[in-house]
PAPA-40899 format. One record per residue (C-alpha): residue number from 1; residue in three letters; x, y, z. Coordinates in steps of 0.5 Angstrom, whole numbers, plus 500, padded with zeros to 3 digits. Each point is the difference from the previous one (the first is absolute). Layout:
N
<miza><seq>NUM</seq><type>Ala</type><xx>X</xx><yy>Y</yy><zz>Z</zz></miza>
...
END
This chain:
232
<miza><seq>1</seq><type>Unk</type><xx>500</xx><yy>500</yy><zz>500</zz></miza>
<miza><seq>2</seq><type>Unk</type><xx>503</xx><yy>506</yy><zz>497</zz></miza>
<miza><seq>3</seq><type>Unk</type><xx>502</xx><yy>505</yy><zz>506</zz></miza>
<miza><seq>4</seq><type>Unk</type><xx>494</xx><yy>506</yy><zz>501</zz></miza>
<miza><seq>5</seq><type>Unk</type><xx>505</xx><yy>507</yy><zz>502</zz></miza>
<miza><seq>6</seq><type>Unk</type><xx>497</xx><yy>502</yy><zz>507</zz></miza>
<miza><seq>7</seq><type>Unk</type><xx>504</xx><yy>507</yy><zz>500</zz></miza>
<miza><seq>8</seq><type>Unk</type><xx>497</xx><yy>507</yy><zz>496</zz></miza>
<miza><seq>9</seq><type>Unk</type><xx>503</xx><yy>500</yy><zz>493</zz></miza>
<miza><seq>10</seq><type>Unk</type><xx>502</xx><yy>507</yy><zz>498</zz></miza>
<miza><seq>11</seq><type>Unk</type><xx>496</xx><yy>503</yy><zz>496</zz></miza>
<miza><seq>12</seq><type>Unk</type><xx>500</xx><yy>499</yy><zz>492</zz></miza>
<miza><seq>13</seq><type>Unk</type><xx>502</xx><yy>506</yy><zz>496</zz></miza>
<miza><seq>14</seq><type>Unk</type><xx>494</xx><yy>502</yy><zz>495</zz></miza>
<miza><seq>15</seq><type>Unk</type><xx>502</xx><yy>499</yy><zz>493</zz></miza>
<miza><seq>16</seq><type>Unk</type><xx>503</xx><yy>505</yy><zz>495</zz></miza>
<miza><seq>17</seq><type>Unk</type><xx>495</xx><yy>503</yy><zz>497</zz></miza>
<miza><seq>18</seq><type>Unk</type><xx>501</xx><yy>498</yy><zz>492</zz></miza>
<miza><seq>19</seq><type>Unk</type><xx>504</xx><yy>506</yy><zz>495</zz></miza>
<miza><seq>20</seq><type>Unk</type><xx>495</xx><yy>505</yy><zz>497</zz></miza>
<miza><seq>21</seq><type>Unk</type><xx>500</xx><yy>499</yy><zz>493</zz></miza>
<miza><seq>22</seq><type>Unk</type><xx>499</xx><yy>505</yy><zz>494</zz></miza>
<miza><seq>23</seq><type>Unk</type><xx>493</xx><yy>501</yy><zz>498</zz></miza>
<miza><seq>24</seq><type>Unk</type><xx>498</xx><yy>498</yy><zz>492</zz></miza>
<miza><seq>25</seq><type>Unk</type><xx>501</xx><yy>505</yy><zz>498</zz></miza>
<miza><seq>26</seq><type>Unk</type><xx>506</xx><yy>504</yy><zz>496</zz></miza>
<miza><seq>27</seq><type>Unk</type><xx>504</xx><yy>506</yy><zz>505</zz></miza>
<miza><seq>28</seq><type>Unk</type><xx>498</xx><yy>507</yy><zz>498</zz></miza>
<miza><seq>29</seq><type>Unk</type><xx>506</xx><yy>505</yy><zz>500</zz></miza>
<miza><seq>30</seq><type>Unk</type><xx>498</xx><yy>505</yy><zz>504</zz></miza>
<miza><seq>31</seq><type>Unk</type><xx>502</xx><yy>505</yy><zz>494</zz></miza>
<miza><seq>32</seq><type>Unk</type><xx>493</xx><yy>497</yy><zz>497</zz></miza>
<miza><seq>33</seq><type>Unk</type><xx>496</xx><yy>503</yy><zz>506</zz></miza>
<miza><seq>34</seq><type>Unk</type><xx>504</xx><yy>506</yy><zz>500</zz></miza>
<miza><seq>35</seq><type>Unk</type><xx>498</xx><yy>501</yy><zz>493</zz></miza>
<miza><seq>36</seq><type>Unk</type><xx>492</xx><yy>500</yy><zz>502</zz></miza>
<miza><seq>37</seq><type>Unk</type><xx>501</xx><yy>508</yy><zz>500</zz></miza>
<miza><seq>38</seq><type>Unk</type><xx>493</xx><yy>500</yy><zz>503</zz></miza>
<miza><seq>39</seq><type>Unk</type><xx>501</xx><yy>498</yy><zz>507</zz></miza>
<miza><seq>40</seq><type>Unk</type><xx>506</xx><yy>506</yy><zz>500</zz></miza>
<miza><seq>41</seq><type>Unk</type><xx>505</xx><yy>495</yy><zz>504</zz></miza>
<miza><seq>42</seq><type>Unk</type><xx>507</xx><yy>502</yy><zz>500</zz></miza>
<miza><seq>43</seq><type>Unk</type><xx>507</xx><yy>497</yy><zz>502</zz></miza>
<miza><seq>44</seq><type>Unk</type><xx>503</xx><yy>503</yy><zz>504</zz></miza>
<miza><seq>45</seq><type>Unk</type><xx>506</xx><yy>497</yy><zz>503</zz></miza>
<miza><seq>46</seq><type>Unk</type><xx>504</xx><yy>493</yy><zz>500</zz></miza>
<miza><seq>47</seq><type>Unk</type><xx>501</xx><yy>497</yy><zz>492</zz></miza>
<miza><seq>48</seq><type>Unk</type><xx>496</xx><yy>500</yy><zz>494</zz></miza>
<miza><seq>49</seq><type>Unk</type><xx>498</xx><yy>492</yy><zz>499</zz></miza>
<miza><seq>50</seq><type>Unk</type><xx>497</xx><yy>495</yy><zz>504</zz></miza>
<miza><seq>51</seq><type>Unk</type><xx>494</xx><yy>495</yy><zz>499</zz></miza>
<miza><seq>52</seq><type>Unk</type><xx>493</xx><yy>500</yy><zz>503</zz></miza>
<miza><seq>53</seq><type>Unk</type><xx>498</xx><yy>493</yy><zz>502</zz></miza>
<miza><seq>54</seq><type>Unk</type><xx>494</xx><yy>503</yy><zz>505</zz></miza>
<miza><seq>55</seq><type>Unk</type><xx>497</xx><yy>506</yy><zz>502</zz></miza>
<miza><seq>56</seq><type>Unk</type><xx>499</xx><yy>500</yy><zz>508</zz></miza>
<miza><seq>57</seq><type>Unk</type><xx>498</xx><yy>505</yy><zz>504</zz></miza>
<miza><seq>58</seq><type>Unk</type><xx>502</xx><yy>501</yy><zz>507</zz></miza>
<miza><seq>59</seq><type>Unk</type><xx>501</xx><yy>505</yy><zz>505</zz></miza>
<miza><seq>60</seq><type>Unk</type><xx>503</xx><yy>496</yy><zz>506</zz></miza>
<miza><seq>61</seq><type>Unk</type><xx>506</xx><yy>502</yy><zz>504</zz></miza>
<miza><seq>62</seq><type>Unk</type><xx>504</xx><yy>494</yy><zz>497</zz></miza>
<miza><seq>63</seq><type>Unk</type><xx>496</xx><yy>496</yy><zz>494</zz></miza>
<miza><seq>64</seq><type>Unk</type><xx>506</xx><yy>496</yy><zz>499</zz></miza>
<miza><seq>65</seq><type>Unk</type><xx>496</xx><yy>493</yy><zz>503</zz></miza>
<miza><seq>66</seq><type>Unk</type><xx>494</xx><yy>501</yy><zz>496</zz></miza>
<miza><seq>67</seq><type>Unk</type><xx>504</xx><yy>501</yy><zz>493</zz></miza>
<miza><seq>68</seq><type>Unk</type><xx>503</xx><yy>495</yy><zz>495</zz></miza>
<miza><seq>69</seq><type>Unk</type><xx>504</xx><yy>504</yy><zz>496</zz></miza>
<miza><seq>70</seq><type>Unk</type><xx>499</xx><yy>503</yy><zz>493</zz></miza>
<miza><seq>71</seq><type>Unk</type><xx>495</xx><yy>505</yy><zz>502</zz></miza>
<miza><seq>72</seq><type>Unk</type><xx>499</xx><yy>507</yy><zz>499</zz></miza>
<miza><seq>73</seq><type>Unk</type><xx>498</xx><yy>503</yy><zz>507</zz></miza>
<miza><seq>74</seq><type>Unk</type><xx>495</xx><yy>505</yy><zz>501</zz></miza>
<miza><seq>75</seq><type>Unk</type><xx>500</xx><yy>504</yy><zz>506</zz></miza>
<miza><seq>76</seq><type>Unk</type><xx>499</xx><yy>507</yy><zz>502</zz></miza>
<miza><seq>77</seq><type>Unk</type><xx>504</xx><yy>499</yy><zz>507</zz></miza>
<miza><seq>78</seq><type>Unk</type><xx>495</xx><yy>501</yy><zz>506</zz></miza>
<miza><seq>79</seq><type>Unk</type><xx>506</xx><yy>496</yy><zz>503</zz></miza>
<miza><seq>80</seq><type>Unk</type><xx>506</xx><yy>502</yy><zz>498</zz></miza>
<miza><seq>81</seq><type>Unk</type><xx>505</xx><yy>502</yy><zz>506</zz></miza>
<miza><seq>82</seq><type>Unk</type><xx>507</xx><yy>497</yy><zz>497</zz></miza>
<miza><seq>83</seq><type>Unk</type><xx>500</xx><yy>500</yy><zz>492</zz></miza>
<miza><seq>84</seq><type>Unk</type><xx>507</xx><yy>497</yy><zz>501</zz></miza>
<miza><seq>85</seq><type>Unk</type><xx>498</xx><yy>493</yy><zz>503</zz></miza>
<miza><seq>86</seq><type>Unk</type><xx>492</xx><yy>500</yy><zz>496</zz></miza>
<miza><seq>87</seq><type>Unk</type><xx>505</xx><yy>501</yy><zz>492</zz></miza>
<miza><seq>88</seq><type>Unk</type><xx>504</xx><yy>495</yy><zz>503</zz></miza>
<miza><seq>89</seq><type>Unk</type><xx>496</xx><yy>495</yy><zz>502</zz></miza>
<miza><seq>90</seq><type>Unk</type><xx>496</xx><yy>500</yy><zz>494</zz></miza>
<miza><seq>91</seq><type>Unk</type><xx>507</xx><yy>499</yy><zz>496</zz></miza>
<miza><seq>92</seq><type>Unk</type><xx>501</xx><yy>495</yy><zz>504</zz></miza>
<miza><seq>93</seq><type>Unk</type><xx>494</xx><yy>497</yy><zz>498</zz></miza>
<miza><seq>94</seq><type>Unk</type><xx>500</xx><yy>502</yy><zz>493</zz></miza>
<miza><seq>95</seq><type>Unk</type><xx>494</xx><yy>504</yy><zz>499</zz></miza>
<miza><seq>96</seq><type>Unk</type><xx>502</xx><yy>503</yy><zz>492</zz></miza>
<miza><seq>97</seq><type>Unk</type><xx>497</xx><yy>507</yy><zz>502</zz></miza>
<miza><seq>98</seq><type>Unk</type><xx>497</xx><yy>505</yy><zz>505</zz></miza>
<miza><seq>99</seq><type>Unk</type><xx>494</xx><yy>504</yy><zz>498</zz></miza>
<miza><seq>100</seq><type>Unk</type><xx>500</xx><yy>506</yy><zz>505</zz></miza>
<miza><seq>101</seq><type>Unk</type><xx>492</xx><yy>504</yy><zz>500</zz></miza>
<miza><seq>102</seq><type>Unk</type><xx>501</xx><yy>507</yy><zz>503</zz></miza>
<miza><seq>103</seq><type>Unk</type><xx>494</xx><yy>503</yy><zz>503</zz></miza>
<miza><seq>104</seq><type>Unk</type><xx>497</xx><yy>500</yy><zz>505</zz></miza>
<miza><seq>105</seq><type>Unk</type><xx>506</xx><yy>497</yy><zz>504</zz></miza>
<miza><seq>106</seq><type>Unk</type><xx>506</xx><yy>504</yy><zz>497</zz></miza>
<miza><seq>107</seq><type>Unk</type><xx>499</xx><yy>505</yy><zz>496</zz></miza>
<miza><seq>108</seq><type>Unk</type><xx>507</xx><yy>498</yy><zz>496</zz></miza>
<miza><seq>109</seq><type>Unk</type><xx>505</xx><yy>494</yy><zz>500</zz></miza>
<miza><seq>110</seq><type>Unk</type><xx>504</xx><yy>500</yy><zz>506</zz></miza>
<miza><seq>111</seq><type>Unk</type><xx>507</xx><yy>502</yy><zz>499</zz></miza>
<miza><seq>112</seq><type>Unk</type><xx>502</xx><yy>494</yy><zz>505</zz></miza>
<miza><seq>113</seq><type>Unk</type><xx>496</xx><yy>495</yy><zz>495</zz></miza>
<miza><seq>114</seq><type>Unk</type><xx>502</xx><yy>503</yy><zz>493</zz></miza>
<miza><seq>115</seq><type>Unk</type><xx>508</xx><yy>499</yy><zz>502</zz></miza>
<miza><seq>116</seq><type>Unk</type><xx>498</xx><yy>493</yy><zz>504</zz></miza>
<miza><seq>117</seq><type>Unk</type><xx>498</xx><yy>497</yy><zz>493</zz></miza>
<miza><seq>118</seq><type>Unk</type><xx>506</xx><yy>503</yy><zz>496</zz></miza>
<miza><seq>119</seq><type>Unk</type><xx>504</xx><yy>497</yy><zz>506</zz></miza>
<miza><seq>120</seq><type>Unk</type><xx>498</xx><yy>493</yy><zz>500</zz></miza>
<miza><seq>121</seq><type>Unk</type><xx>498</xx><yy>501</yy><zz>492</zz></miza>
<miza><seq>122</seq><type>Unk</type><xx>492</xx><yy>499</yy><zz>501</zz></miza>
<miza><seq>123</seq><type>Unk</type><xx>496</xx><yy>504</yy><zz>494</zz></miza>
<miza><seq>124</seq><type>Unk</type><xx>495</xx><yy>505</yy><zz>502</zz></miza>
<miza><seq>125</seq><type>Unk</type><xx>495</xx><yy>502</yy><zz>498</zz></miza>
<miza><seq>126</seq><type>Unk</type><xx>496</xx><yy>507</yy><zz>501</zz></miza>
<miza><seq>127</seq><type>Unk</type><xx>492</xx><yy>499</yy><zz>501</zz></miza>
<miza><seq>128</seq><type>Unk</type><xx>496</xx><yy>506</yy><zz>499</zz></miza>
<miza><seq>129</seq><type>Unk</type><xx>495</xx><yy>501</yy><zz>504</zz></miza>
<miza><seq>130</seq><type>Unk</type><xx>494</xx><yy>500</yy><zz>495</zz></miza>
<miza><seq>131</seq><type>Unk</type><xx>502</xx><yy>492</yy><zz>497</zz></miza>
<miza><seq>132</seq><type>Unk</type><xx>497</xx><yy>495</yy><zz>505</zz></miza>
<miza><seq>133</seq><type>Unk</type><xx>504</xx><yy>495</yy><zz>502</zz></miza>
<miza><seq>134</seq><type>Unk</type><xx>495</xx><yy>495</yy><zz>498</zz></miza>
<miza><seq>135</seq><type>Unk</type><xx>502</xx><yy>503</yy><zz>492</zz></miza>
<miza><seq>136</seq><type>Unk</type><xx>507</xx><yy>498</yy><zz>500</zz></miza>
<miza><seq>137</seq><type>Unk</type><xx>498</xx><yy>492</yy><zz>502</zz></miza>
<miza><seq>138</seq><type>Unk</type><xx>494</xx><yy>500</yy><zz>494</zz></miza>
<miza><seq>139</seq><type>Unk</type><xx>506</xx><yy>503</yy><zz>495</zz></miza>
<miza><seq>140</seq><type>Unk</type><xx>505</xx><yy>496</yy><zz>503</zz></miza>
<miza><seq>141</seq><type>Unk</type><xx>495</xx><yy>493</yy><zz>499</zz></miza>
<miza><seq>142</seq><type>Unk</type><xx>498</xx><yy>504</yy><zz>493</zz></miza>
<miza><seq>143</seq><type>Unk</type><xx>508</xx><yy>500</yy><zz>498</zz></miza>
<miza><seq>144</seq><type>Unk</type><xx>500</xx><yy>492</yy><zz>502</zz></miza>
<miza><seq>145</seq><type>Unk</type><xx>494</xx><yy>498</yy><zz>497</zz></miza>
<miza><seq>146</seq><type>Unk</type><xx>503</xx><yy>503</yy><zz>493</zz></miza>
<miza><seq>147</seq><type>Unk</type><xx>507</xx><yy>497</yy><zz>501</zz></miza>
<miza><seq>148</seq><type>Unk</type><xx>497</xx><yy>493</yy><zz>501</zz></miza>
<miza><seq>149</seq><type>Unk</type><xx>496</xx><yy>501</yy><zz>494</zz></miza>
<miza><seq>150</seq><type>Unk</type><xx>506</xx><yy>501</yy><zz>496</zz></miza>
<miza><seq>151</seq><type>Unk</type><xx>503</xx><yy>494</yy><zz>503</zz></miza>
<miza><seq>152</seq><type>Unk</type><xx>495</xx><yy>496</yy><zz>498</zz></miza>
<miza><seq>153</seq><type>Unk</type><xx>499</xx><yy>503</yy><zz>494</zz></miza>
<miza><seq>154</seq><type>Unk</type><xx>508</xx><yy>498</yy><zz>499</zz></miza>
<miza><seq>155</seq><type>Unk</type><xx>500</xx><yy>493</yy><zz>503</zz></miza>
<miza><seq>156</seq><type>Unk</type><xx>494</xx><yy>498</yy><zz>495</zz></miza>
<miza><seq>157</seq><type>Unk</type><xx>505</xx><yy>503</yy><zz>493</zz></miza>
<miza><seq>158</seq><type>Unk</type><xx>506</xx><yy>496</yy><zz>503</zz></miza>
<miza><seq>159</seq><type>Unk</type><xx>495</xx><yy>494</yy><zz>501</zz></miza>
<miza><seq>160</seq><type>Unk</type><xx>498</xx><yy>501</yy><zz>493</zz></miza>
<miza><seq>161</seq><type>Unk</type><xx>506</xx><yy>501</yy><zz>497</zz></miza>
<miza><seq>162</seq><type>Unk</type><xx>503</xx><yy>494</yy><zz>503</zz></miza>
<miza><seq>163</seq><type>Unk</type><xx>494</xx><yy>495</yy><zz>498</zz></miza>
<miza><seq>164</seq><type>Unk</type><xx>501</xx><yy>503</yy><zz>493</zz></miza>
<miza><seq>165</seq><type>Unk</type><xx>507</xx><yy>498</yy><zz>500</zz></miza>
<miza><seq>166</seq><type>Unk</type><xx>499</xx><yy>493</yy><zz>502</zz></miza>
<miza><seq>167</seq><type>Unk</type><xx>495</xx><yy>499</yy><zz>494</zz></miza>
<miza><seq>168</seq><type>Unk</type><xx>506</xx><yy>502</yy><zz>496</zz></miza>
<miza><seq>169</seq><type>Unk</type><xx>504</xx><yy>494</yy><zz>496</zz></miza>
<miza><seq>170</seq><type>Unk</type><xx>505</xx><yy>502</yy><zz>504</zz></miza>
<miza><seq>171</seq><type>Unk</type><xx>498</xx><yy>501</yy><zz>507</zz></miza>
<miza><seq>172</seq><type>Unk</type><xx>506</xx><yy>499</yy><zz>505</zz></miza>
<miza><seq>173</seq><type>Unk</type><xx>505</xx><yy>506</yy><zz>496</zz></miza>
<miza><seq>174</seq><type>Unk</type><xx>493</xx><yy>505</yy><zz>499</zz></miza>
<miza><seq>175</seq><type>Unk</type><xx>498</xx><yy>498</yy><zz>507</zz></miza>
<miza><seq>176</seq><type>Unk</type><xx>506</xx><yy>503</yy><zz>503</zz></miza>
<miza><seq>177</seq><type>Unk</type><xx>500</xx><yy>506</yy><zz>495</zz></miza>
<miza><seq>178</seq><type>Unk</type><xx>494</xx><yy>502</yy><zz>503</zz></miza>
<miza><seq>179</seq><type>Unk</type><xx>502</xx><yy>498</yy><zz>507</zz></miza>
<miza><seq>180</seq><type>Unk</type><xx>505</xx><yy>504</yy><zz>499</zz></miza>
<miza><seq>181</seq><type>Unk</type><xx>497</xx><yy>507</yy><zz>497</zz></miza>
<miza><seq>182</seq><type>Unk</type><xx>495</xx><yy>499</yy><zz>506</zz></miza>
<miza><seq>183</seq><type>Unk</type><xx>505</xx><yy>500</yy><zz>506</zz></miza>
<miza><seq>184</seq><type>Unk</type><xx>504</xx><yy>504</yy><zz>496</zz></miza>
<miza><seq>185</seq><type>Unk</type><xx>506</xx><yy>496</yy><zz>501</zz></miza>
<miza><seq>186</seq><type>Unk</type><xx>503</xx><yy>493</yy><zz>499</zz></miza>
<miza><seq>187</seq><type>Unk</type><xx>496</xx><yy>493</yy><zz>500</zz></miza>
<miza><seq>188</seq><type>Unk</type><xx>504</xx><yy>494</yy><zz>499</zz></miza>
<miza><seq>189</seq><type>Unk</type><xx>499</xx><yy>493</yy><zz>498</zz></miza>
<miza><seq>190</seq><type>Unk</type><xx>505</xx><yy>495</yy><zz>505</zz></miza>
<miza><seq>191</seq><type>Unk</type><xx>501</xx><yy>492</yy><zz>499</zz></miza>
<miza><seq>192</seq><type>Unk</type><xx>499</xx><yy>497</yy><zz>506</zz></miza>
<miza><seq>193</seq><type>Unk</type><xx>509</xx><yy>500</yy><zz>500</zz></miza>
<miza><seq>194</seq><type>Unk</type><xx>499</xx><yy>508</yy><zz>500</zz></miza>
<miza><seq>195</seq><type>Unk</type><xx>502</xx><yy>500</yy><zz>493</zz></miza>
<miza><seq>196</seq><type>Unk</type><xx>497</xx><yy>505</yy><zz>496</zz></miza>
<miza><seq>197</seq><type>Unk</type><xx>495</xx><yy>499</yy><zz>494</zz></miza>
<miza><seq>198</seq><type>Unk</type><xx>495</xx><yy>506</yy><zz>498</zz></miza>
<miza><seq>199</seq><type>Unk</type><xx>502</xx><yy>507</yy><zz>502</zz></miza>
<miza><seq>200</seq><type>Unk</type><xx>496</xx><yy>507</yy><zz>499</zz></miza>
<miza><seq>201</seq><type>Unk</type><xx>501</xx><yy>507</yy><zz>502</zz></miza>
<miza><seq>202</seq><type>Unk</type><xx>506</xx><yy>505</yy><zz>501</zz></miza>
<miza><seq>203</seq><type>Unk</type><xx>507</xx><yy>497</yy><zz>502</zz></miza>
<miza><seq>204</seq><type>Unk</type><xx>500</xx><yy>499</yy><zz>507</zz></miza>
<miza><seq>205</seq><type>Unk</type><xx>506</xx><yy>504</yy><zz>505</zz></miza>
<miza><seq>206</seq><type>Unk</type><xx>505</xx><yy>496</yy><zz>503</zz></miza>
<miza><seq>207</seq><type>Unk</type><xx>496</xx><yy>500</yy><zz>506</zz></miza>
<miza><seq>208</seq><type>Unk</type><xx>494</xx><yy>498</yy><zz>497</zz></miza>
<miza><seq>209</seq><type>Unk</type><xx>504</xx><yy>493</yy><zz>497</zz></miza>
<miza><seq>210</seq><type>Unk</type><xx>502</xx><yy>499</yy><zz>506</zz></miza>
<miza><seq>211</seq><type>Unk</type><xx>494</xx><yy>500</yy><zz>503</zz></miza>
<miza><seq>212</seq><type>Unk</type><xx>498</xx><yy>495</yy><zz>494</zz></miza>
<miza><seq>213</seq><type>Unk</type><xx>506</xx><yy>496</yy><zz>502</zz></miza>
<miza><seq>214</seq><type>Unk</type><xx>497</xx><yy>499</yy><zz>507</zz></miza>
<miza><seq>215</seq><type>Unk</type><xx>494</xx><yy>498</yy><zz>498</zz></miza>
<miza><seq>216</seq><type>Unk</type><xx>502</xx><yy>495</yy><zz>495</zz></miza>
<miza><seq>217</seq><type>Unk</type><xx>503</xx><yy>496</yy><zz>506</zz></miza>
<miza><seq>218</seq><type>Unk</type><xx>493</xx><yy>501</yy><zz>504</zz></miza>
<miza><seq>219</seq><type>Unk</type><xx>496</xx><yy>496</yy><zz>494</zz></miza>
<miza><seq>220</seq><type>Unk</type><xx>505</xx><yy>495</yy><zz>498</zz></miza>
<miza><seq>221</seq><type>Unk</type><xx>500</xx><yy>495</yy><zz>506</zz></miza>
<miza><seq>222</seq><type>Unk</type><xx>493</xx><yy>499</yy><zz>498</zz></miza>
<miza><seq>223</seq><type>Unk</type><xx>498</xx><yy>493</yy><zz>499</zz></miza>
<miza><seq>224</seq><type>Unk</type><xx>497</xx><yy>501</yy><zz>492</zz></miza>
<miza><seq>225</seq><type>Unk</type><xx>494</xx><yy>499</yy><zz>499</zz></miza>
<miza><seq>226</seq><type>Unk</type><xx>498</xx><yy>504</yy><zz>505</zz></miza>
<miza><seq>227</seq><type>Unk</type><xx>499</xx><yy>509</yy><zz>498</zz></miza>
<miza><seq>228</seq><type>Unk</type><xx>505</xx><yy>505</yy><zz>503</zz></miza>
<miza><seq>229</seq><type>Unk</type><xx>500</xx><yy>506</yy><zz>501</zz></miza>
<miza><seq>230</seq><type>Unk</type><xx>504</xx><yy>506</yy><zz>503</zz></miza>
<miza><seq>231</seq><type>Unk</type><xx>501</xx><yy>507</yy><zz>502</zz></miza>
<miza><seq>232</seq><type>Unk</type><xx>505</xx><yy>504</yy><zz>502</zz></miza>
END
């Protein structure tokens, strides 16, 4: 009879919580929703680029917990007492951008604030008084909304495209054309002892052909008949 413990057990960690992922859906540079000239946002401070995966709007003294990363973070600082710490822990984890509203809390962008994101690289974003906060989430979802419909639009045209060039009297060479074109690089068609066969595209750089080299020994122990692929 297996022994029952009699003793209290320590108690048992919770489980990590899984990793956020990324919505399905393309980013959106924050250019895009900068160029909608009728919600009046302006840039401010920290660098030009970035990628919007969410909007989110908060006015906590601390929103790090309650954040995933990529979003664009709508505030109009009714909380805000250390600029320094609040950009640092929203680079810490990895908002893409602040939005700031002025009015009715501040009048302007605090000073503290504008040099805190120039300090820690966070673009920020100027909010007039006159674009609700609400706004700038329907354009940000309007710009992904379009962005995934040039997606799949694309997706769909290399789907096409590949399906045509298998029909093809000679499909595997026109195969990899398309392949190629589509990814706008190189596609390789390997033996199972990585000996090269078919190739399309630009010629690779040394690194590139290393790479290849890499994979070509990750495929060729595979026992034939049996598919095989890699990626690098």
């Amino acid at each position: 009879m297996p022994e029952l413990p009699t003793g209290p057990t320590a108690p048992q960690a919770p489980p990590a919580a899984p990793a956020p992922t990324a919505p399905p859906t393309p980013p959106i540079p924050l250019t895009g929703l900068l160029a909608r000239e009728e919600l009046g946002l302006r840039r401010i401070a920290g660098p030009a680029e970035a990628e919007l995966l969410w909007v989110h709007t908060s006015e906590m003294a601390d929103p790090y917990p309650y954040l995933l990363g990529g979003e664009l973070l709508l505030s109009a600082g009714v909380l805000l007492t250390d600029p320094d710490t609040y950009v640092s822990r929203l680079v810490e984890v990895g908002a893409a951008a602040l939005g700031f509203g002025v009015r009715p809390v501040h009048d302007t962008v605090p000073a503290e604030l504008i040099a805190a994101c120039e300090r820690h690289g966070l673009p920020l974003i100027e909010v007039p008084p006159e674009t609700p906060f609400t706004a700038i989430a329907r354009a940000v979802w309007q710009l992904m909304a379009q962005a995934r419909v040039r997606e799949l639009r694309r997706v769909t045209r290399a789907q096409q495209a590949l399906a045509t060039a298998a029909a093809r009297t000679d499909p595997v060479p026109a195969v990899l054309h398309q392949l190629a074109a589509q990814l706008e690089g190189r596609a390789v068609l390997l033996t199972a002892e990585g000996e090269e066969l078919h190739a399309a595209g630009r010629t690779p750089a040394p690194d590139v052909r290393a790479a290849l080299a890499r994979l070509s020994r990750v495929v060729a122990p595979v026992v034939r008949p049996a598919p095989a692929s890699a990626t690098d």
